[in-house]
N, C-alpha and C positions, 0 to 999 in steps of 0.2 A: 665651258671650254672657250666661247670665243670673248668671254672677259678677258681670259690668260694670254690668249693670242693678240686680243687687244693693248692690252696693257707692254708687254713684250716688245709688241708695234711701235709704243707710244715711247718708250722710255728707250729702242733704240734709232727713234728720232729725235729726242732729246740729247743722247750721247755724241752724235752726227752733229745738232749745231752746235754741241757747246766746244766741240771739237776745232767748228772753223772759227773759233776765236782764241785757239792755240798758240803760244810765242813757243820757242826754242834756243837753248844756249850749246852750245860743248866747250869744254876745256878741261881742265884741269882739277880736279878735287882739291879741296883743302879744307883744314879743321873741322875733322868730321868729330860732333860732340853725339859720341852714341844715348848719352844720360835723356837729352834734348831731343834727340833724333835729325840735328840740323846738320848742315855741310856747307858749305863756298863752291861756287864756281864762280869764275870771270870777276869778283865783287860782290855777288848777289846771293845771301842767305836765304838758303831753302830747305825745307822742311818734309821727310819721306817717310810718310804713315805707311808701316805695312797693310792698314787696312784699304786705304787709296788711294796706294801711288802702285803702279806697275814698273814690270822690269827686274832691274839687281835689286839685293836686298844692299842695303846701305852698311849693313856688320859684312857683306864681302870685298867692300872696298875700303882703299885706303888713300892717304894722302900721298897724290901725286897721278893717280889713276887718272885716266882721261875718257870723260864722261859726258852723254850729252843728256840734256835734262828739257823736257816738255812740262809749261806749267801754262793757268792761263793768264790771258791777256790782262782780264780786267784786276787780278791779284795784283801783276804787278803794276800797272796805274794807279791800282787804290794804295802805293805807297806803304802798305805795310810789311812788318818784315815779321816772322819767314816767309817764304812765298811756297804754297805748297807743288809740291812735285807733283805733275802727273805723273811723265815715265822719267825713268830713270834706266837710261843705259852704258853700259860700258862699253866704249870703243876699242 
């Protein structure tokens, strides 16, 4: 039992930092390719796993919808694209 309780411990302090290294966008939706799983906002191609990304699901939106979107920091520094979604919400 107190492996479980440990581990539990451990990984939702691992959640908590990787948290404060969070960016955020909102605006707009656009080209959402369901095939890909990708979307647009602001410029910035991002990418909404249902397995982890939280929030809307990306098949309930549409283009034009207005959305803010949490991903992290170091995704989009390391310059690649998509950039995955953490949450995804609809405003």
């Amino acid at each position: 039992m107190q492996k479980i309780v440990g581990f539990a411990a451990a990984s939702a302090l691992a959640l908590l930092a990787h948290g404060a290294f969070a960016d955020e966008v909102s605006g707009k939706i656009s080209n959402i390719d369901m095939t890909a799983a990708t979307f647009v906002v602001e410029g910035t191609t991002f990418t909404a796993d249902p397995e982890n990304t939280m929030g809307a699901k990306l098949s309930d939106l549409k283009d034009g919808d207005t959305v803010r979107v949490e991903f992290a920091s170091e995704d989009a520094e390391s310059g690649k694209s998509p950039i995955n979604a953490m949450v995804l919400e609809k405003e």
